[in-house]
PANU-591938 format. One record per residue: residue number from 1; residue in one letter; z, x, y of N, C-alpha, C, O in turn. Coordinates in nm, 2 decimals, decimal comma. Layout:
REM residues N
{node NUM "A" {Z X Y} {Z X Y} {Z X Y} {Z X Y}}
...
***
This chain:
REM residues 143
{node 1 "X" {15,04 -13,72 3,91} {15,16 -13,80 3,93} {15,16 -13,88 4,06} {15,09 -13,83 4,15}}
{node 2 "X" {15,23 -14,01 4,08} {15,26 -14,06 4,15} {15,36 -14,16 4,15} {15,41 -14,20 4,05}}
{node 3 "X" {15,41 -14,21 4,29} {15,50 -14,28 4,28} {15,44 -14,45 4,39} {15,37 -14,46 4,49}}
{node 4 "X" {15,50 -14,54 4,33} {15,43 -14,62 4,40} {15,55 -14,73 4,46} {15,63 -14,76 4,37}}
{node 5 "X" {15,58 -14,78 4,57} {15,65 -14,87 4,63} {15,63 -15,00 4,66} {15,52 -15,00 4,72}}
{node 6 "X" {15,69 -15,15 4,65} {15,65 -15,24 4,72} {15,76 -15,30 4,76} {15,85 -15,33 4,69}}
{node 7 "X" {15,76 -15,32 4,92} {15,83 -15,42 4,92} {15,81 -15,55 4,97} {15,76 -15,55 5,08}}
{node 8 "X" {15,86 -15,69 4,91} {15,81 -15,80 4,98} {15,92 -15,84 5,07} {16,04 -15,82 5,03}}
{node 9 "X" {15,91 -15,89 5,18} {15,98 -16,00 5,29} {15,92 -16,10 5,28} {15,80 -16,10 5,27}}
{node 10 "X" {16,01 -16,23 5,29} {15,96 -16,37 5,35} {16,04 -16,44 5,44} {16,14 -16,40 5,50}}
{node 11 "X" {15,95 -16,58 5,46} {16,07 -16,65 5,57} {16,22 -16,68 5,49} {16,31 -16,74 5,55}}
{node 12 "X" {16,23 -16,65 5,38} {16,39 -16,67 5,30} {16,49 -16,59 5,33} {16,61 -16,62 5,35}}
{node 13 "X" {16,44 -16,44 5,36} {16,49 -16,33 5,37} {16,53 -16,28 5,26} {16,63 -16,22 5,24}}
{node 14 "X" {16,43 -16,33 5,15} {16,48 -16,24 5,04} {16,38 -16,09 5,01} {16,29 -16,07 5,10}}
{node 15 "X" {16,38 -16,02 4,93} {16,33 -15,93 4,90} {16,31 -15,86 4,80} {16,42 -15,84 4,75}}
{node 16 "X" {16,20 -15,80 4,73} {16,18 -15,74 4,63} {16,11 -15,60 4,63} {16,00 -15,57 4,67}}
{node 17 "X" {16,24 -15,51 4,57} {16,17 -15,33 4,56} {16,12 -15,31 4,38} {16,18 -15,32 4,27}}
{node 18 "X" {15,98 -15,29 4,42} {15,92 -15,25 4,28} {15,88 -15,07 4,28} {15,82 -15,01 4,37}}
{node 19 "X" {15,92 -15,05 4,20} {15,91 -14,89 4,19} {15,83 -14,86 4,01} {15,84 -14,91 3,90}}
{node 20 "X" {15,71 -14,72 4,09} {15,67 -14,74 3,95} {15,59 -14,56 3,96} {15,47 -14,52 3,96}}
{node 21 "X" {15,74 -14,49 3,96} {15,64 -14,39 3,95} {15,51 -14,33 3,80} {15,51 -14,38 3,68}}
{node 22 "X" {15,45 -14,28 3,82} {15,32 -14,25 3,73} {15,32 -14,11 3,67} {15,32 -14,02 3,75}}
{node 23 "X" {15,32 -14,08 3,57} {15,26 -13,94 3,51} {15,14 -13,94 3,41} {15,13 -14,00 3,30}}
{node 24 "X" {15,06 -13,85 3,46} {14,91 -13,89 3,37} {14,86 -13,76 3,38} {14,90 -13,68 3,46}}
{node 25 "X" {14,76 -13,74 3,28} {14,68 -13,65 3,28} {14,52 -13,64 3,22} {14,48 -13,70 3,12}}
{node 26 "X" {14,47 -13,57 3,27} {14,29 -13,61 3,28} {14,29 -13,50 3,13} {14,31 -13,38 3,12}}
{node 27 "X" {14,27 -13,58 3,07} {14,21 -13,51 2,95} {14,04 -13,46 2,92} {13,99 -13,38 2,84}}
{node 28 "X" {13,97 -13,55 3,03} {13,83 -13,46 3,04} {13,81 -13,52 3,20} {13,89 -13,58 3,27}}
{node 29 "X" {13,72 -13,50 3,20} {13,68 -13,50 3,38} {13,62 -13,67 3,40} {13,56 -13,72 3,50}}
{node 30 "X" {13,65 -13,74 3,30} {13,62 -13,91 3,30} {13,75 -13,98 3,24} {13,75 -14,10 3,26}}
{node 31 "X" {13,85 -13,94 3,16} {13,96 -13,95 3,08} {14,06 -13,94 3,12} {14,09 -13,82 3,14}}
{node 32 "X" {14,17 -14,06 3,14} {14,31 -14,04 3,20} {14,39 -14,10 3,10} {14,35 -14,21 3,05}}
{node 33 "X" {14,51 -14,05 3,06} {14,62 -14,07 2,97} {14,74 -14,05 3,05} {14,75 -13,94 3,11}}
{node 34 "X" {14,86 -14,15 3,06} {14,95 -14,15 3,14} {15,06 -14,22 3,11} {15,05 -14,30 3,02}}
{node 35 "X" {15,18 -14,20 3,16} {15,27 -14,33 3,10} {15,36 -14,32 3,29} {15,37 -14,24 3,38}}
{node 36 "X" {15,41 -14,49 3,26} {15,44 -14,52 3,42} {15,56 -14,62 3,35} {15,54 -14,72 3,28}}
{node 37 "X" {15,69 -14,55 3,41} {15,79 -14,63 3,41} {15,80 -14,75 3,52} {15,73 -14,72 3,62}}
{node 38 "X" {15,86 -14,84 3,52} {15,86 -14,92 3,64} {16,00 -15,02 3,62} {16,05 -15,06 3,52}}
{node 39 "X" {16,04 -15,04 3,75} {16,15 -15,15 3,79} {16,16 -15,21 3,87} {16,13 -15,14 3,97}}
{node 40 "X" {16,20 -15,36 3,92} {16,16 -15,43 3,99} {16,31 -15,50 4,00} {16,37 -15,55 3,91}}
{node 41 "X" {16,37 -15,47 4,17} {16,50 -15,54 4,19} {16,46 -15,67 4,28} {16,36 -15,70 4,36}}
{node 42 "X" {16,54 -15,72 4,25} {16,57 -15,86 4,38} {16,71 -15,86 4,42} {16,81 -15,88 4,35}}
{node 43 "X" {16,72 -15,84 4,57} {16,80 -15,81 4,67} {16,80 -15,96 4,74} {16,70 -16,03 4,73}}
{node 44 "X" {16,91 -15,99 4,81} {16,91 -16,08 4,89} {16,87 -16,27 4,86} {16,82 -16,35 4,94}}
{node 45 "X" {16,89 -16,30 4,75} {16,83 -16,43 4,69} {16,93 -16,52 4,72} {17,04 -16,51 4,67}}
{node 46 "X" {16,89 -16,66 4,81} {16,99 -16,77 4,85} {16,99 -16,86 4,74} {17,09 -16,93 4,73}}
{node 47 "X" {16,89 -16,86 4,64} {16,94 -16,92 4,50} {16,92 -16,83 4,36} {16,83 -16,75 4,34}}
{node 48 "X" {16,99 -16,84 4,29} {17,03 -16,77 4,17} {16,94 -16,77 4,12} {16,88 -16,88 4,10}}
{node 49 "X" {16,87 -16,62 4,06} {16,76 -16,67 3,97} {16,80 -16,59 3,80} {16,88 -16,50 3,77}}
{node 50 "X" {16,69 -16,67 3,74} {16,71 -16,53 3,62} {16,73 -16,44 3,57} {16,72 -16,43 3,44}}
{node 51 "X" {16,75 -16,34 3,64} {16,71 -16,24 3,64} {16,75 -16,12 3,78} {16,76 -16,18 3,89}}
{node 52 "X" {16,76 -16,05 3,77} {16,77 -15,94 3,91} {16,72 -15,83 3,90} {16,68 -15,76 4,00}}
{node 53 "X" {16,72 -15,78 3,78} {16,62 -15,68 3,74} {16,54 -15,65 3,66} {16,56 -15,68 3,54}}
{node 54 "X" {16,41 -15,59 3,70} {16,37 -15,57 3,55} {16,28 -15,46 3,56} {16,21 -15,44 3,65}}
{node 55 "X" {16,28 -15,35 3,43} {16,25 -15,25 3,43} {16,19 -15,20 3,30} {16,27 -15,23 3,21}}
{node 56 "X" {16,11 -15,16 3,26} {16,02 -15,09 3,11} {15,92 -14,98 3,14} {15,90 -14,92 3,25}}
{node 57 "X" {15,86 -14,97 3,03} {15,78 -14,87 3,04} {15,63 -14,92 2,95} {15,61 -14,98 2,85}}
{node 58 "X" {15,51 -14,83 3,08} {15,37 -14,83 3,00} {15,31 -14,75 2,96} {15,33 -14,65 3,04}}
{node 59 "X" {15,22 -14,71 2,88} {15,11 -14,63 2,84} {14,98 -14,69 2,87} {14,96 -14,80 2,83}}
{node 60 "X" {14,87 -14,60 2,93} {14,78 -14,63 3,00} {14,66 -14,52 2,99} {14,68 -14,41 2,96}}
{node 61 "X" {14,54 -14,57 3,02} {14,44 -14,49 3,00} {14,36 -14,53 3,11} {14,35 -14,64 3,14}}
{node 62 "X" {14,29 -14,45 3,15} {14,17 -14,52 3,25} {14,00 -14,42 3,23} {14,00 -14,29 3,24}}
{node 63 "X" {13,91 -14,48 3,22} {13,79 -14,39 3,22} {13,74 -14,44 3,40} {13,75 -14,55 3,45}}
{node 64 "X" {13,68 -14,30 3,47} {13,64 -14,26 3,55} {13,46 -14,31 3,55} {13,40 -14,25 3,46}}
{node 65 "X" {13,41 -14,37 3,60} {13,24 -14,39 3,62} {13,20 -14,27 3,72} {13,21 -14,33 3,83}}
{node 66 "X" {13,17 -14,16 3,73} {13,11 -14,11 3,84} {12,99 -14,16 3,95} {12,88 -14,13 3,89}}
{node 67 "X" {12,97 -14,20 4,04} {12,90 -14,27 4,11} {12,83 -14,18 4,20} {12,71 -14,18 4,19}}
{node 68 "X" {12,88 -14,11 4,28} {12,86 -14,02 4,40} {12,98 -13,92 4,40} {13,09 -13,91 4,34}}
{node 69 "X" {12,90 -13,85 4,50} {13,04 -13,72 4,51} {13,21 -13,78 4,56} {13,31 -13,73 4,50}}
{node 70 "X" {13,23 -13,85 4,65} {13,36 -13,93 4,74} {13,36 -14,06 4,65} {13,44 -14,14 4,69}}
{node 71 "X" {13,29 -14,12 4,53} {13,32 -14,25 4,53} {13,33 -14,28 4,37} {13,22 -14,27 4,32}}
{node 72 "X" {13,41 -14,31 4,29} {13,45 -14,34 4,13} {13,46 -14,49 4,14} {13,51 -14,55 4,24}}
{node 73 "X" {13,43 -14,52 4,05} {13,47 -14,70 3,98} {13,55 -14,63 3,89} {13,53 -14,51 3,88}}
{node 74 "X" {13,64 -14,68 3,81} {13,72 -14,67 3,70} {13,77 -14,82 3,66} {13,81 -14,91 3,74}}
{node 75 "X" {13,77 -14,82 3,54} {13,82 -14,92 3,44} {13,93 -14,88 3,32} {13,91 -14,81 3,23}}
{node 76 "X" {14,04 -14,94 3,35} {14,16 -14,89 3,24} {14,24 -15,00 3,20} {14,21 -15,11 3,23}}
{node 77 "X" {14,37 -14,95 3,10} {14,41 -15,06 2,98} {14,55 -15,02 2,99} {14,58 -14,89 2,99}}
{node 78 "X" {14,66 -15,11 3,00} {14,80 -15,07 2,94} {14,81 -15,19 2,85} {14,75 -15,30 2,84}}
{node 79 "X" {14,99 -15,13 2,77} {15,02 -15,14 2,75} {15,15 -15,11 2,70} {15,17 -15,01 2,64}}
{node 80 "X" {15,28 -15,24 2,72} {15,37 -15,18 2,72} {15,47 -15,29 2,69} {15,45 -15,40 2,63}}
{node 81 "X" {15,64 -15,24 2,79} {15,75 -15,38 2,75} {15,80 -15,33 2,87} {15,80 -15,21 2,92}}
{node 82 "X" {15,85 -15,50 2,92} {15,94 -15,50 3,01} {16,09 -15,57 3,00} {16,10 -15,68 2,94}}
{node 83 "X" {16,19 -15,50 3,04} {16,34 -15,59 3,00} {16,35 -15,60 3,09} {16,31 -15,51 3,17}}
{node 84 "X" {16,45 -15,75 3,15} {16,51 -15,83 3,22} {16,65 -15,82 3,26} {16,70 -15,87 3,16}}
{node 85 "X" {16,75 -15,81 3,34} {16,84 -15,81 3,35} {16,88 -15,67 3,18} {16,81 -15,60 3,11}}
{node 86 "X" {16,95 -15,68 3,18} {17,02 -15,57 3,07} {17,04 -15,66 2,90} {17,13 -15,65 2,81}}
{node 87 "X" {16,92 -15,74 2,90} {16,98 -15,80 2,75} {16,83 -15,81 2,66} {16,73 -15,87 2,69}}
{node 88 "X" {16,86 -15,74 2,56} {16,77 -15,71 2,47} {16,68 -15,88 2,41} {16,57 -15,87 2,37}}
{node 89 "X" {16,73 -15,98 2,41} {16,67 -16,05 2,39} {16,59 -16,13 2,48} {16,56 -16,25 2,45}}
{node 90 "X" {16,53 -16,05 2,64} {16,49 -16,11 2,74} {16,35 -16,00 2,72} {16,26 -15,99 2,81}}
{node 91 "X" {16,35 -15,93 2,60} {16,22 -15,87 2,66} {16,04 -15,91 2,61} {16,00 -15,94 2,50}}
{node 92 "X" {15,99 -15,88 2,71} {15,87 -15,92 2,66} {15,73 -15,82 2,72} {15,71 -15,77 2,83}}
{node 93 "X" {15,65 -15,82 2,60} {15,48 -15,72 2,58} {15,44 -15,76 2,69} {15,44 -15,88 2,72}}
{node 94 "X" {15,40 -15,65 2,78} {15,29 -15,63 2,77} {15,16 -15,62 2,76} {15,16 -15,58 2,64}}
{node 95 "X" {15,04 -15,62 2,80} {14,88 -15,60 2,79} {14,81 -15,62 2,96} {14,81 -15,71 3,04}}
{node 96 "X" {14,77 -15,50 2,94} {14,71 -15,53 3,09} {14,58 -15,43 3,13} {14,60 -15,31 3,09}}
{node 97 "X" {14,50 -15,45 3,18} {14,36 -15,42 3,24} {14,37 -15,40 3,41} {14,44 -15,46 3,49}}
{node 98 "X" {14,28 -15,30 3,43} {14,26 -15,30 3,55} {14,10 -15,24 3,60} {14,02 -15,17 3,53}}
{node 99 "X" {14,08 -15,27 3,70} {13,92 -15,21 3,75} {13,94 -15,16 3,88} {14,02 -15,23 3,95}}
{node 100 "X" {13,89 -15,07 3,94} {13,89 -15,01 4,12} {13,82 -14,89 4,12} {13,77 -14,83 4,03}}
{node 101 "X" {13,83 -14,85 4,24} {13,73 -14,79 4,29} {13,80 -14,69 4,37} {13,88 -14,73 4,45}}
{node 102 "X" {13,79 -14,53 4,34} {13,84 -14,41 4,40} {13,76 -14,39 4,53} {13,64 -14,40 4,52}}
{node 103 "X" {13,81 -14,34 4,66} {13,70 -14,28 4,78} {13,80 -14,19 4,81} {13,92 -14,21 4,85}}
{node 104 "X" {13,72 -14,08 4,79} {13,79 -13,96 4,79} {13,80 -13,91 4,94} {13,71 -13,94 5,02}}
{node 105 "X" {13,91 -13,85 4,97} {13,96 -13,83 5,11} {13,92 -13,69 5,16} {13,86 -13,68 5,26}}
{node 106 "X" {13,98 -13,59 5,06} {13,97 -13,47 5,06} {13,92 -13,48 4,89} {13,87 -13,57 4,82}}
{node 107 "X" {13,98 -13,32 4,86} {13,93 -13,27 4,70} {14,04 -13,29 4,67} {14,03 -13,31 4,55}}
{node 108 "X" {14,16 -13,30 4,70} {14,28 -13,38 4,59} {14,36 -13,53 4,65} {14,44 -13,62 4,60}}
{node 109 "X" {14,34 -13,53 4,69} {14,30 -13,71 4,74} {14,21 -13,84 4,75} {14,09 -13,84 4,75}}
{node 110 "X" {14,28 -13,95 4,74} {14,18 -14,04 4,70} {14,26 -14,16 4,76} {14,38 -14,16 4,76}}
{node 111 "X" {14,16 -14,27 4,81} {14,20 -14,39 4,86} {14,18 -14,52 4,73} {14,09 -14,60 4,74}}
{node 112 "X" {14,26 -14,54 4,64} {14,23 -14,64 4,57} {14,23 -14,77 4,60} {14,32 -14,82 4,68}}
{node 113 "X" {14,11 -14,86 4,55} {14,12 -15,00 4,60} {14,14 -15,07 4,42} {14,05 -15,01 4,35}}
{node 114 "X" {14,20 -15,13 4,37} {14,16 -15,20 4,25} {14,23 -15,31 4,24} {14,30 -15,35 4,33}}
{node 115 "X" {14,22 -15,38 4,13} {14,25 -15,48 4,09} {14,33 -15,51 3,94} {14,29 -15,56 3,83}}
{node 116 "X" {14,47 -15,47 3,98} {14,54 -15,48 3,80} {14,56 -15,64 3,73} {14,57 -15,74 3,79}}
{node 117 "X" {14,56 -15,64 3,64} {14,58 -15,76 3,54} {14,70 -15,71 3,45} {14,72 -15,60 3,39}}
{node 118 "X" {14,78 -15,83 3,47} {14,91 -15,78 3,31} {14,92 -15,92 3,28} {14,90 -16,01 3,35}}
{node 119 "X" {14,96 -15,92 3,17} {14,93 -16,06 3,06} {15,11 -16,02 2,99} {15,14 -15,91 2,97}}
{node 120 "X" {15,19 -16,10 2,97} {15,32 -16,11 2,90} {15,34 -16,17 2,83} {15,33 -16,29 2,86}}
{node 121 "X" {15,39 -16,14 2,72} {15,38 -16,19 2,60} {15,56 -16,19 2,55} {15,63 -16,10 2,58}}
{node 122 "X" {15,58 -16,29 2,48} {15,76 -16,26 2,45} {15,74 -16,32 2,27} {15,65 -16,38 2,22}}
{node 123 "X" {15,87 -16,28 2,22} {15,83 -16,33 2,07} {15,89 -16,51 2,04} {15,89 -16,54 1,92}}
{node 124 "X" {15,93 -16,62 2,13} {15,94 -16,69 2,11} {15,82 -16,77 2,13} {15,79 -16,85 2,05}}
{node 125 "X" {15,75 -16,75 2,26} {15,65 -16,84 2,31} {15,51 -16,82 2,32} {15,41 -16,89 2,33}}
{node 126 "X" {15,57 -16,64 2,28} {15,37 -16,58 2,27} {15,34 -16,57 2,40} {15,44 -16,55 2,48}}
{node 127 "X" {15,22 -16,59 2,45} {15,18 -16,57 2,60} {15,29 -16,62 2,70} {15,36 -16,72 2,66}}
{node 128 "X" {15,33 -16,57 2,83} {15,44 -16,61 2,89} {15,35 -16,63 3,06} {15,34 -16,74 3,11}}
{node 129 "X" {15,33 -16,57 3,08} {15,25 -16,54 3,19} {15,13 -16,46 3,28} {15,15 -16,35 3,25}}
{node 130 "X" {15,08 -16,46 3,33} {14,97 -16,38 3,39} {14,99 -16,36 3,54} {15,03 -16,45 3,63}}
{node 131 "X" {14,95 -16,17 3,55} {15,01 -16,14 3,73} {14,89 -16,06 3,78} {14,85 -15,95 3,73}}
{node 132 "X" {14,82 -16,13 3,89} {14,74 -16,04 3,94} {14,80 -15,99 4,09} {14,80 -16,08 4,18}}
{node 133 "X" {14,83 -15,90 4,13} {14,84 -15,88 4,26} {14,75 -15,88 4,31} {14,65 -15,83 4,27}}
{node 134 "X" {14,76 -15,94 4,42} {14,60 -15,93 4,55} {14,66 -15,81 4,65} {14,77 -15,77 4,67}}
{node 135 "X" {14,56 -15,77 4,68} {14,58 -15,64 4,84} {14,61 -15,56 4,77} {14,67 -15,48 4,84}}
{node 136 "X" {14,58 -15,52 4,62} {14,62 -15,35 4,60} {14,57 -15,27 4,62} {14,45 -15,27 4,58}}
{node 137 "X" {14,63 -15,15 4,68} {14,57 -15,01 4,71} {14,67 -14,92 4,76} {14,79 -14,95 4,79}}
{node 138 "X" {14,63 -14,83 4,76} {14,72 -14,70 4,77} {14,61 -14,58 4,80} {14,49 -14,56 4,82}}
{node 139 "X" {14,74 -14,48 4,79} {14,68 -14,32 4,77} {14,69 -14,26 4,66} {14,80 -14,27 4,61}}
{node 140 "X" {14,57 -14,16 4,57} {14,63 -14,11 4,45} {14,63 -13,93 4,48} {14,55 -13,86 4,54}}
{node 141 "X" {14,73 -13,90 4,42} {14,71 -13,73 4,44} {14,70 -13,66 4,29} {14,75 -13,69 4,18}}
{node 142 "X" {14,60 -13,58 4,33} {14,54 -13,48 4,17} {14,61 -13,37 4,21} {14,62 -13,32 4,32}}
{node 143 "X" {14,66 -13,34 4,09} {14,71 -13,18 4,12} {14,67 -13,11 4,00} {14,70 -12,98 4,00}}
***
């Protein structure tokens, strides 16, 4: 399990909290199956935008590469839906990939570096957009 935070500041002073805690579980010692709710507010906006919140749910899998004793590559897949403000006709799929690299801290710790991809898809336009975050990393805890 985990829980993950971001928050952005700019020179606007606006701000955004994304929250996305994680539940998964290693089905063999290379095999992760998980599902990760997520919601993303905007606080503080000097112009009106579409939207203020948005929140869904994914399902996810990731395989483990063993490399060395402290060091994994892994490569994994979601998919899922996210809704927008509270109206069922704002929501849109999900598909998304990701690749990074575990360096283990301790034996239940790990310093993740990777790189997620999510692709959005809605039923009017079909593809809607593509998000890569740059600078991701965290900490992951095995229990």
């Amino acid at each position: 399990a985990s829980v993950s935070a971001n928050i952005e500041l700019d020179s606007n002073f606006t701000m955004d909290l994304d929250l996305a805690p994680t539940a998964s579980r290693l089905l063999t010692d290379a095999w992760e199956l998980g599902l990760r709710p997520n919601m993303n507010v905007k606080f503080l906006r000097r112009v009106p935008l579409a939207h203020r919140i948005d929140w869904g749910l994914e399902i996810f899998s990731r395989w483990y590469f063993n490399t060395h004793d402290v060091i994994k590559f892994y490569a994994g897949s979601s998919i899922g839906m996210r809704l927008f403000d509270f109206s069922g006709s704002t929501i849109k799929w999900t598909l998304g990939g990701e690749t990074g690299i575990l360096i283990g801290l301790s034996e239940k710790i790990a310093l993740d570096v990777g790189i997620p991809v999510t692709f959005y898809f809605d039923r009017l336009s079909g593809f809607n957009r593509i998000e890569v975050p740059i600078g991701y990393y965290g900490l992951r805890a095995f229990f």
